[in-house]
Backbone as XML, in Angstrom:
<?xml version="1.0"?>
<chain id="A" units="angstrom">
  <residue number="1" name="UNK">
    <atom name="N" x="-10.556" y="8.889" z="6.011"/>
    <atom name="CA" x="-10.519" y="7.648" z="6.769"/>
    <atom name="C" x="-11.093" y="7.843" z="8.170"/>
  </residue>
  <residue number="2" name="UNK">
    <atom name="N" x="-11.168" y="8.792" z="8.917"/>
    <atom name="CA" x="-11.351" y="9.278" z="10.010"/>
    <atom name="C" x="-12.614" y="8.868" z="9.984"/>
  </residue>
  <residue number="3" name="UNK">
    <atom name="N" x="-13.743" y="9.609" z="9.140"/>
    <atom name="CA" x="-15.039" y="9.690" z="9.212"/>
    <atom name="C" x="-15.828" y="7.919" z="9.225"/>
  </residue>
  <residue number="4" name="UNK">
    <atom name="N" x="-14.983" y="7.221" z="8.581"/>
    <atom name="CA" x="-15.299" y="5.971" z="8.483"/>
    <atom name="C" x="-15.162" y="5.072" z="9.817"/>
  </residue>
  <residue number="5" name="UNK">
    <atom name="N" x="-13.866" y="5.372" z="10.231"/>
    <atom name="CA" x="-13.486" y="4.852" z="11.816"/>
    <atom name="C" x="-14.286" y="5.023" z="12.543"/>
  </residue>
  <residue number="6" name="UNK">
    <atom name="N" x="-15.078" y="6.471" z="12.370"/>
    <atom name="CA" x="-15.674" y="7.218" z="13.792"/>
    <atom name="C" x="-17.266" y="6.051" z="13.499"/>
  </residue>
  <residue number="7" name="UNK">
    <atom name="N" x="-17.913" y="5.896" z="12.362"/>
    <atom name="CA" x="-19.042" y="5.051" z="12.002"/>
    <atom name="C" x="-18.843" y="3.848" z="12.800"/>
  </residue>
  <residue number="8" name="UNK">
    <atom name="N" x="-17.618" y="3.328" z="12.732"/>
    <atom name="CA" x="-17.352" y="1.815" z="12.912"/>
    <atom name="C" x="-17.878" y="1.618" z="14.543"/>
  </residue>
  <residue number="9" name="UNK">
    <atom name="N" x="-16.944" y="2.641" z="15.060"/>
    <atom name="CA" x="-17.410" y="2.769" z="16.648"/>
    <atom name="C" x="-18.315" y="3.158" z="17.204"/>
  </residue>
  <residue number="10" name="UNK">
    <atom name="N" x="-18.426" y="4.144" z="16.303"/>
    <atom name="CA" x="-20.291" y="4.160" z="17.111"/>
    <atom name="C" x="-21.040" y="2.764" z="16.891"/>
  </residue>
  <residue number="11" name="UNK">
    <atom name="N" x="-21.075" y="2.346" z="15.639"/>
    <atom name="CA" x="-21.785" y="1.250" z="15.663"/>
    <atom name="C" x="-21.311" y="-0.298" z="16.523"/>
  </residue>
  <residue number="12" name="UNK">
    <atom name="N" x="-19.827" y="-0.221" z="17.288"/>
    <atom name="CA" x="-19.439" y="-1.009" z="17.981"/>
    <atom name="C" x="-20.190" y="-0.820" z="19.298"/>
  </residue>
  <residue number="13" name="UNK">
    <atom name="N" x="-20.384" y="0.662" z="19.497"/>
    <atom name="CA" x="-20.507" y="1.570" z="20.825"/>
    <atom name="C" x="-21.989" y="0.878" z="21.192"/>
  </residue>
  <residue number="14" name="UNK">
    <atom name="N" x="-23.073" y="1.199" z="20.221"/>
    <atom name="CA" x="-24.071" y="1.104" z="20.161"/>
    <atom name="C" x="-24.606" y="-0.029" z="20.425"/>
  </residue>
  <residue number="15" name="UNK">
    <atom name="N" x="-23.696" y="-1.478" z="19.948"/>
    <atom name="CA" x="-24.053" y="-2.406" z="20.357"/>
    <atom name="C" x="-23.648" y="-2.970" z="21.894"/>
  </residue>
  <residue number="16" name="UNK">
    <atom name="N" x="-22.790" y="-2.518" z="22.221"/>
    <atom name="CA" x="-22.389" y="-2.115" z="23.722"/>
    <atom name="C" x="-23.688" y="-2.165" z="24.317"/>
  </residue>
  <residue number="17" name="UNK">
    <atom name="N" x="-24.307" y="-0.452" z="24.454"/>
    <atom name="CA" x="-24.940" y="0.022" z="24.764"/>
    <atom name="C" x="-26.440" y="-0.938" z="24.943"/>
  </residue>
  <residue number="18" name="UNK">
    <atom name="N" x="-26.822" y="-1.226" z="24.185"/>
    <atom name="CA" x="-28.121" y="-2.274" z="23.748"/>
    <atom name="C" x="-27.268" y="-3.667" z="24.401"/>
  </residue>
  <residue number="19" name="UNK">
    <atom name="N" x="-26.605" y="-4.454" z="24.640"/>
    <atom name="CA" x="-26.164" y="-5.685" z="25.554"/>
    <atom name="C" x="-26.573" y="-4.860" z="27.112"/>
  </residue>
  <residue number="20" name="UNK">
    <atom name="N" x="-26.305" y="-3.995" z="27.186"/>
    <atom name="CA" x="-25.624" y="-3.462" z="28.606"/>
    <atom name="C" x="-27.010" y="-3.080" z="29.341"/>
  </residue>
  <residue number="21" name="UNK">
    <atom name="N" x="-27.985" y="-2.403" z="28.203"/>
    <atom name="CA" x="-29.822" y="-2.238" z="28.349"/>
    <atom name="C" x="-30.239" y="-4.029" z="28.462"/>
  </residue>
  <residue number="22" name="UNK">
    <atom name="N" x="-30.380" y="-4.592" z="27.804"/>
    <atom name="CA" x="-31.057" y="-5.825" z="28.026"/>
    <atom name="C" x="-30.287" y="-6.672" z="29.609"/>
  </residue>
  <residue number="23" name="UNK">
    <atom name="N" x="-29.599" y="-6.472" z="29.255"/>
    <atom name="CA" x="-28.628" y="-7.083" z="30.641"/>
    <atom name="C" x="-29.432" y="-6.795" z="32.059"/>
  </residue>
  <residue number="24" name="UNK">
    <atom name="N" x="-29.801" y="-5.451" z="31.921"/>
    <atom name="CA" x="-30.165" y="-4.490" z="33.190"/>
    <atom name="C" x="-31.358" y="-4.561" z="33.391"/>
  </residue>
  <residue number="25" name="UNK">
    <atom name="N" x="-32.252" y="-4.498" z="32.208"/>
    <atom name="CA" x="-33.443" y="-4.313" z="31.790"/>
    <atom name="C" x="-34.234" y="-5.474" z="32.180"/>
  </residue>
  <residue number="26" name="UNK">
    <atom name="N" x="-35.417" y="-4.810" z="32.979"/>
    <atom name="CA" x="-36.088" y="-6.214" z="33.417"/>
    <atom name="C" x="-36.724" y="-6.777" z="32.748"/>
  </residue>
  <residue number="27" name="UNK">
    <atom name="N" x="-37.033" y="-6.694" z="30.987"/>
    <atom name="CA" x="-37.257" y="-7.215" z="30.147"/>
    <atom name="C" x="-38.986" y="-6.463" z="30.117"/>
  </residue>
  <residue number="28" name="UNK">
    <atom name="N" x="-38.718" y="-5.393" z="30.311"/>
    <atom name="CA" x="-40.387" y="-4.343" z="29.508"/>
    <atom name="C" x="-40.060" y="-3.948" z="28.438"/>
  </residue>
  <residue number="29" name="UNK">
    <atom name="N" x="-41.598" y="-3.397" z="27.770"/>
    <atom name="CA" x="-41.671" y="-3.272" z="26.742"/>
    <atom name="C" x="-40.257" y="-2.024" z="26.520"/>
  </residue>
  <residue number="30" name="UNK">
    <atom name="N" x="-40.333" y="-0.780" z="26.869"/>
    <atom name="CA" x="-39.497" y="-0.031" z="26.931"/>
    <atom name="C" x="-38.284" y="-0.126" z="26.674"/>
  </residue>
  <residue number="31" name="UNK">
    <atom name="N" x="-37.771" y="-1.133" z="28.046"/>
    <atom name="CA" x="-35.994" y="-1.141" z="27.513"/>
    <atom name="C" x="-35.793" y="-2.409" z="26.210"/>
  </residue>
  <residue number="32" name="UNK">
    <atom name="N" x="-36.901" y="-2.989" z="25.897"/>
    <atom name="CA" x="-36.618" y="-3.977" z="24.673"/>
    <atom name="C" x="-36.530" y="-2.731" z="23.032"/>
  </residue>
  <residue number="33" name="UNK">
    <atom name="N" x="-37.447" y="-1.640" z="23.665"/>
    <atom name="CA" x="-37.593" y="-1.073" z="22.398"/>
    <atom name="C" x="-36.127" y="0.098" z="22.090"/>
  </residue>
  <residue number="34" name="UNK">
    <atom name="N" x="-35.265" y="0.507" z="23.133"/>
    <atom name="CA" x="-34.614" y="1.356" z="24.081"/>
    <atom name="C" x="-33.992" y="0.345" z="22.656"/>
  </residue>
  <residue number="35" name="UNK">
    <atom name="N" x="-33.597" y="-0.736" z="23.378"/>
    <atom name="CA" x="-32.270" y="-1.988" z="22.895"/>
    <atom name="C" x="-31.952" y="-2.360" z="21.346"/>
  </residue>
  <residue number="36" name="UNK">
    <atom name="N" x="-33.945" y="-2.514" z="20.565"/>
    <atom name="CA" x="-34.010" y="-2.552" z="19.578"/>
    <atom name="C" x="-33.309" y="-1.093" z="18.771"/>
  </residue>
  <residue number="37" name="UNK">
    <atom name="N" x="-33.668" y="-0.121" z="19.288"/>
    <atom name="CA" x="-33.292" y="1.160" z="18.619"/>
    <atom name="C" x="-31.892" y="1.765" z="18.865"/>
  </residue>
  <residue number="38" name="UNK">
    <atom name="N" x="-31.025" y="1.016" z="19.557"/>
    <atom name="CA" x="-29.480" y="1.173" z="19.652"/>
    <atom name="C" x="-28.893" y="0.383" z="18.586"/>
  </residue>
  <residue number="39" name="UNK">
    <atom name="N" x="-29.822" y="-0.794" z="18.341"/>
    <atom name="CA" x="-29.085" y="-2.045" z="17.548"/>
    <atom name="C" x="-29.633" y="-1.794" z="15.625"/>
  </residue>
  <residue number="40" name="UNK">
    <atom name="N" x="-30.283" y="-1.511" z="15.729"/>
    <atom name="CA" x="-30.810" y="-0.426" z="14.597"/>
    <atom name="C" x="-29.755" y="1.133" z="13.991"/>
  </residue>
  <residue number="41" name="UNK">
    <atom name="N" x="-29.056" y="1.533" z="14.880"/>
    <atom name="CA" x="-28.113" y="2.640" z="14.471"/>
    <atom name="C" x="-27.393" y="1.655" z="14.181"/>
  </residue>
  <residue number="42" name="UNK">
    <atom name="N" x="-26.616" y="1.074" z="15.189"/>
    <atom name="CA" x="-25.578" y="0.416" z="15.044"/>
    <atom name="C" x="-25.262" y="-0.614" z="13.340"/>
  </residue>
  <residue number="43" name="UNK">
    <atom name="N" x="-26.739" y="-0.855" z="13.113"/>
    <atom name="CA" x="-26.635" y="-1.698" z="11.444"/>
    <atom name="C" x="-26.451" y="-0.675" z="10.566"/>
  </residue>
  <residue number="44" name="UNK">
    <atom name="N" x="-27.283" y="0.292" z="10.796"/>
    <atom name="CA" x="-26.830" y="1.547" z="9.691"/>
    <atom name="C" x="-25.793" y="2.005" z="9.736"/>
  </residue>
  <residue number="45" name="UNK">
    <atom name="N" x="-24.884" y="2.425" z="10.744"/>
    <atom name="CA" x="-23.777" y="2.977" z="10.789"/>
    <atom name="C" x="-22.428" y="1.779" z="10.629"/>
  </residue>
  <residue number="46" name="UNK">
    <atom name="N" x="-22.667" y="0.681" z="10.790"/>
    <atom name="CA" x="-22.079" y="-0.266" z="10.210"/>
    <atom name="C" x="-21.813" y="-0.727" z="8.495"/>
  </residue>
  <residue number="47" name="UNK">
    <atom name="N" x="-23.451" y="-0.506" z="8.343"/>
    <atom name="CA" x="-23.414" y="-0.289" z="7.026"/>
    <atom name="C" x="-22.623" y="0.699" z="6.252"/>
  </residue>
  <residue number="48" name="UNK">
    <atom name="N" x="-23.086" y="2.062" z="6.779"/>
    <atom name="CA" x="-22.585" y="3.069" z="6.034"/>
    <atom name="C" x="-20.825" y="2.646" z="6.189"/>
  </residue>
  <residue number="49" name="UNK">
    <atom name="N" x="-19.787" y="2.513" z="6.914"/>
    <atom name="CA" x="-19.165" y="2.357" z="6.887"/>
    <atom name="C" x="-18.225" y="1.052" z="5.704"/>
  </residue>
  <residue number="50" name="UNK">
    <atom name="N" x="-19.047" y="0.476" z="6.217"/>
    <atom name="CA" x="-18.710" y="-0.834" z="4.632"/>
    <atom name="C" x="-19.266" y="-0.202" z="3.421"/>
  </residue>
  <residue number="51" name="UNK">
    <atom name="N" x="-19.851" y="0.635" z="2.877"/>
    <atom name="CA" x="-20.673" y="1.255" z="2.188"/>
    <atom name="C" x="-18.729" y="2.157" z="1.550"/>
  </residue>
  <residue number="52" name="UNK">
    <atom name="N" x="-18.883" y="3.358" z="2.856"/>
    <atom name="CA" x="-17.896" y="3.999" z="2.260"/>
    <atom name="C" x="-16.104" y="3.288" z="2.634"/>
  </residue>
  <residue number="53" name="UNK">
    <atom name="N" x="-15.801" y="2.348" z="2.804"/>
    <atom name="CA" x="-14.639" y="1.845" z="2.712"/>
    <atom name="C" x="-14.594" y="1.138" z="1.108"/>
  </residue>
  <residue number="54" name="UNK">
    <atom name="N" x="-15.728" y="0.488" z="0.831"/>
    <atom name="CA" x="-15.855" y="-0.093" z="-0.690"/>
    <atom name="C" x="-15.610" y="0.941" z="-1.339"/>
  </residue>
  <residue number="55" name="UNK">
    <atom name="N" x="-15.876" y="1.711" z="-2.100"/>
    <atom name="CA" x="-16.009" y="2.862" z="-2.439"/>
    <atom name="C" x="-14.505" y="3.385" z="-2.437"/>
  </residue>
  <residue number="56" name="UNK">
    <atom name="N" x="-14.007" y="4.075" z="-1.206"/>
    <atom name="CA" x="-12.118" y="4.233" z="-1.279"/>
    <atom name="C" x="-11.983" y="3.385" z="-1.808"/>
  </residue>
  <residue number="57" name="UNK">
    <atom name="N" x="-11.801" y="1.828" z="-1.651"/>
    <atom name="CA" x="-11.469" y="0.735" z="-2.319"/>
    <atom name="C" x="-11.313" y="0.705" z="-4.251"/>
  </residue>
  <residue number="58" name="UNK">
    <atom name="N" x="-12.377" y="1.462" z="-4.179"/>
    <atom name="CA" x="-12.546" y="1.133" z="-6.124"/>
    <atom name="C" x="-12.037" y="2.446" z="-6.194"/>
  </residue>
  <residue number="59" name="UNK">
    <atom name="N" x="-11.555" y="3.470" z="-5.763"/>
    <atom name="CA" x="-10.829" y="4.629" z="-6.272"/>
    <atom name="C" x="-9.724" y="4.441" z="-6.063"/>
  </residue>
  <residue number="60" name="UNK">
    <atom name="N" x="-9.049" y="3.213" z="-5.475"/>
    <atom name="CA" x="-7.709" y="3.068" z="-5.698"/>
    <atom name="C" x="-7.227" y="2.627" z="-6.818"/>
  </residue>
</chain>
């Protein structure tokens, strides 16, 4: 369960992170791509997490 939690937050973290870049960011190419590529982990590691909670789920 641990390993799943830790996914969830990073991918909470991440989207943090990417609000907190655009916020700041004077809107260049850079921090848009910076923002895009935080928000990009954050779907995968979101994913993976719904991925492996389904999964425990059907082995119960």
């Amino acid at each position: 369960m641990r390993k799943t939690e830790n996914l969830l937050v990073l991918g909470m973290f991440c989207l943090i992170i990417a609000f907190v870049i655009e916020m700041v960011g004077r809107g260049t190419i850079l921090t848009t791509v910076i923002s895009l590529l935080f928000i990009g982990i954050a779907i995968f590691s979101n994913a993976g997490y719904l991925v492996l909670t389904s999964l425990k789920n059907n082995k119960k």
